[in-house]
MMTF fields as JSON, N, C-alpha, C and O atoms, coordinates in Angstrom:
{
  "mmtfVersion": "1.0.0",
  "mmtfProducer": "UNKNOWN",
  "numBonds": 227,
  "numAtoms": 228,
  "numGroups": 57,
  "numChains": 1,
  "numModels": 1,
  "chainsPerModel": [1],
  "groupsPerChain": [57],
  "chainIdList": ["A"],
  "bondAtomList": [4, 2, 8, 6, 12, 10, 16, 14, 20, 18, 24, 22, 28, 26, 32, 30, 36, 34, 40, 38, 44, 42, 48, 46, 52, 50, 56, 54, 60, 58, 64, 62, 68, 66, 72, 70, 76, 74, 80, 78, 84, 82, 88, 86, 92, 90, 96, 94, 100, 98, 104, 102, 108, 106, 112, 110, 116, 114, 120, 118, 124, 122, 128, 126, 132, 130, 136, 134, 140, 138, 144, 142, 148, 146, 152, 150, 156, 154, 160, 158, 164, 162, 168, 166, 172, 170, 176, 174, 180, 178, 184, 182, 188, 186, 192, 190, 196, 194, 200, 198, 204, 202, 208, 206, 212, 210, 216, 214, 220, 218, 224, 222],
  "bondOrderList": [1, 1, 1, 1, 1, 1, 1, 1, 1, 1, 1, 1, 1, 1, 1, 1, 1, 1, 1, 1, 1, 1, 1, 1, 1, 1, 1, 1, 1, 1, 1, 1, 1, 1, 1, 1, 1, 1, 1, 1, 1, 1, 1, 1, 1, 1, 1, 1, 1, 1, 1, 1, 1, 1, 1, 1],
  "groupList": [{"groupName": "UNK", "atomNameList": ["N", "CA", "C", "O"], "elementList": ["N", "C", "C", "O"], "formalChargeList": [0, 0, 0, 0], "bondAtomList": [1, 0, 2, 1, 3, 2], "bondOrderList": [1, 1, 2], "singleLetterCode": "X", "chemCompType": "L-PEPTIDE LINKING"}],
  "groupTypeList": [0, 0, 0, 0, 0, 0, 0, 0, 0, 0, 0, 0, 0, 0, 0, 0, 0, 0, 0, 0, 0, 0, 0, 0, 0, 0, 0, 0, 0, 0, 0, 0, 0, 0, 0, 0, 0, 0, 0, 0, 0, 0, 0, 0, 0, 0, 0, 0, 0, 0, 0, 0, 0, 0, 0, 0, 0],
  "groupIdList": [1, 2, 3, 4, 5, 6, 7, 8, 9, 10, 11, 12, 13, 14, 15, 16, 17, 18, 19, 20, 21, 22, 23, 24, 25, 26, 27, 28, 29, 30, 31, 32, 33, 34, 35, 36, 37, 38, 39, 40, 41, 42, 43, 44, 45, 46, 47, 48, 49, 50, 51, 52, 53, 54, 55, 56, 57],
  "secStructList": [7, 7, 7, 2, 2, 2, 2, 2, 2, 2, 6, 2, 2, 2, 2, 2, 2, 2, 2, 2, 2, 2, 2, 2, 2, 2, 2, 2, 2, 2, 2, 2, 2, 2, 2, 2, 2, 2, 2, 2, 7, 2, 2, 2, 2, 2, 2, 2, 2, 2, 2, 2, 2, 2, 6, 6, 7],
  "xCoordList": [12.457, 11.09, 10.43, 10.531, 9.622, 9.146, 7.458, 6.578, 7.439, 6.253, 4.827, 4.933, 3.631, 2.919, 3.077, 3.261, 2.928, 2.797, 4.176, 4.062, 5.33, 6.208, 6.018, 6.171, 5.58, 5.198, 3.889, 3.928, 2.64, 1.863, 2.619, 1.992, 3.854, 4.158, 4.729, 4.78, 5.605, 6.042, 5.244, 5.954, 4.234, 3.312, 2.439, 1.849, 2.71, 1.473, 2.621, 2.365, 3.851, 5.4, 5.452, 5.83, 4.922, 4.607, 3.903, 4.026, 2.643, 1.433, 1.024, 0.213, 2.22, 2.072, 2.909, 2.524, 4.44, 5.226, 4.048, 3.773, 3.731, 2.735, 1.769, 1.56, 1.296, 0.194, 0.659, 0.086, 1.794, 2.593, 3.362, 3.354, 3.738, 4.242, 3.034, 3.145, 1.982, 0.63, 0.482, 0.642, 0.254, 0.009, 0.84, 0.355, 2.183, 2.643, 2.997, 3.437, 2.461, 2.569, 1.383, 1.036, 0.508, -0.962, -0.766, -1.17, 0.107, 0.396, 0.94, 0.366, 2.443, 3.295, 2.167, 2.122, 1.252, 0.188, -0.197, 0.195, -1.089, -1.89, -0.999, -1.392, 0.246, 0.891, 1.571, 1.421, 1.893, 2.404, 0.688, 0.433, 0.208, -1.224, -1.864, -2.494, -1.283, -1.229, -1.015, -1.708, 0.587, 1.958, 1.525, 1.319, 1.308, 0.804, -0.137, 0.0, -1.437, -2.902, -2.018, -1.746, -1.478, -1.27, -0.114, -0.227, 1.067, 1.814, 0.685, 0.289, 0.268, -0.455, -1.665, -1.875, -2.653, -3.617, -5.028, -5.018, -6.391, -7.289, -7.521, -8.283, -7.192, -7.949, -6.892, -7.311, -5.499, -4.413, -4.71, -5.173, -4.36, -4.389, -4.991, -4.355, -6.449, -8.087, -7.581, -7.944, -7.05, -6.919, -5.579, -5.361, -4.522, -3.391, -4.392, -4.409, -4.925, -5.361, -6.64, -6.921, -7.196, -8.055, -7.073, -7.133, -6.416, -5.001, -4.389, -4.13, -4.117, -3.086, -3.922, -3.589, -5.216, -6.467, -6.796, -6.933, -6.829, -7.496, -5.872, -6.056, -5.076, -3.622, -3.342, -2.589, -4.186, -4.354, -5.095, -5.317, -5.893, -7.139, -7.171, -8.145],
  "yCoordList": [25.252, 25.178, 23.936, 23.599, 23.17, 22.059, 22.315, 23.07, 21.455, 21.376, 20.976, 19.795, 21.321, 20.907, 19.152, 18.574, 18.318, 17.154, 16.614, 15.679, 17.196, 16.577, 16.18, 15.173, 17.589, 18.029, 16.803, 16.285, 16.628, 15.508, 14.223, 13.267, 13.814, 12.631, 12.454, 11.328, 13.78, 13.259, 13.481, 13.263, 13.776, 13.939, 12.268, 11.839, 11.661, 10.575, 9.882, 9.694, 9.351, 8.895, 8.88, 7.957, 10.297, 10.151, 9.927, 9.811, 9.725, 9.103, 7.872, 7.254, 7.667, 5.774, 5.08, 4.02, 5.983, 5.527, 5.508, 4.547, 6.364, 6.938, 5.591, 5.137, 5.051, 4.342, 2.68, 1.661, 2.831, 1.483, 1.644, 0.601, 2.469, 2.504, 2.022, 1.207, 2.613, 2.352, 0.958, 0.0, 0.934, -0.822, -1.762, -2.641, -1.485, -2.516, -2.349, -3.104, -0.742, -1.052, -1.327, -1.045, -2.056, -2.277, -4.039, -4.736, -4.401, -5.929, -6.265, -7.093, -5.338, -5.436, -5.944, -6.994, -4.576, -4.652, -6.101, -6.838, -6.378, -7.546, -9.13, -10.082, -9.004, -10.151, -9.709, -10.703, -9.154, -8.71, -9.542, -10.535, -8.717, -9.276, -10.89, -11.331, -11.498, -12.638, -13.431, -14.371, -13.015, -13.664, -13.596, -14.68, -12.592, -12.576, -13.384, -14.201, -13.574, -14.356, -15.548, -15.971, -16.239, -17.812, -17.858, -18.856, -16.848, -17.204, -17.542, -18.663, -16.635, -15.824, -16.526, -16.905, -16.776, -17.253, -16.523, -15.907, -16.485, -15.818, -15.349, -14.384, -15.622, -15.121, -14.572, -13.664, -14.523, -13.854, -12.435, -11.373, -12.655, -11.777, -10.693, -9.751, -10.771, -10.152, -9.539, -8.406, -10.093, -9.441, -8.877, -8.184, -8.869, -7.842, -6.526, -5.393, -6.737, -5.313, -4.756, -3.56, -5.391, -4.634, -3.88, -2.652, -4.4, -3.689, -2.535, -1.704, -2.418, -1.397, -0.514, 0.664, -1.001, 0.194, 1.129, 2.338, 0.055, 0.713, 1.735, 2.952, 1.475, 2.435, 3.709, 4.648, 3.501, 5.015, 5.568, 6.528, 5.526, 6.116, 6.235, 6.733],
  "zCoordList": [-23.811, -23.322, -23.908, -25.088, -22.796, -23.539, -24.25, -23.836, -25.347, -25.641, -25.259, -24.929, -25.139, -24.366, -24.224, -23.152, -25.894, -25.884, -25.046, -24.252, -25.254, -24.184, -22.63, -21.938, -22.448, -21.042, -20.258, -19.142, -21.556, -20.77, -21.098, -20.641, -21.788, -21.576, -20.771, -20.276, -20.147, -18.826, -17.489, -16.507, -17.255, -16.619, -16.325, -15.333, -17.687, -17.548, -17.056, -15.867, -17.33, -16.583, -15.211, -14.49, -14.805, -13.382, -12.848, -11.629, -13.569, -13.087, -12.817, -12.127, -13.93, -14.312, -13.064, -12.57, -12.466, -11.454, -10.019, -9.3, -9.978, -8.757, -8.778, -7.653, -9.607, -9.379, -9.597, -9.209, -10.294, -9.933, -8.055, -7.402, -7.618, -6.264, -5.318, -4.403, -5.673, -4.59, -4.961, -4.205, -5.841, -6.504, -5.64, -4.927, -5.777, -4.937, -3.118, -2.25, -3.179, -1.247, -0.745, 0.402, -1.824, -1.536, -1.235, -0.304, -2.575, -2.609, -1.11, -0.403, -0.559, 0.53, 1.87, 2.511, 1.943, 2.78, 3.019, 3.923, 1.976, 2.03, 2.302, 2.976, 1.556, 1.907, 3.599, 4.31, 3.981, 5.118, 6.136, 6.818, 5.775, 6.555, 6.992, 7.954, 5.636, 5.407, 5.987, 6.374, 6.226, 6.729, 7.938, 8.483, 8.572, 10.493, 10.523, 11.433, 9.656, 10.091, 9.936, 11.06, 9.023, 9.189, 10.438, 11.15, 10.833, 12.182, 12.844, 13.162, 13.0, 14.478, 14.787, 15.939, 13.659, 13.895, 14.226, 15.292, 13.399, 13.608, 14.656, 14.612, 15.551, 17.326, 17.73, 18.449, 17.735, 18.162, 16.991, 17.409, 15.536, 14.716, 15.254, 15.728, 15.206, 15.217, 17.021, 17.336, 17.688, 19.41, 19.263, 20.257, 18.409, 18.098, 17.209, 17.691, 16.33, 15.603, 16.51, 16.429, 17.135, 18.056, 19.119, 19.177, 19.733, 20.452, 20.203, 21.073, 18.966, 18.178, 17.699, 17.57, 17.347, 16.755, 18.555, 18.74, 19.534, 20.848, 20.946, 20.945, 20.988, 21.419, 20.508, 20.767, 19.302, 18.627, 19.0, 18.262, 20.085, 20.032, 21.73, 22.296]
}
């Protein structure tokens, strides 16, 4: 049986993975985003995500 203090260190372990994972599919996001505005270009970009926002909906 583990001890409590064990128990929150592995707790904060997973907390710490959890918030390093978001961290970097936040980075992925934004460089991904990036990468399309300089192909694509402000006025293509901005008329692809108006597109894909109107097709969820």
């Amino acid at each position: 049986m583990q001890r409590p203090a064990q128990l929150a260190n592995s707790q904060r372990d997973i907390a710490s993975i959890v918030v390093a994972c978001s961290a970097a599919a936040g980075v992925a996001l934004l460089l991904g985003t990036l990468a399309l505005w300089m192909h694509y270009g402000t006025t293509v970009f901005f008329e692809m995500l108006s597109a894909g926002i109107a097709a969820c909906f």
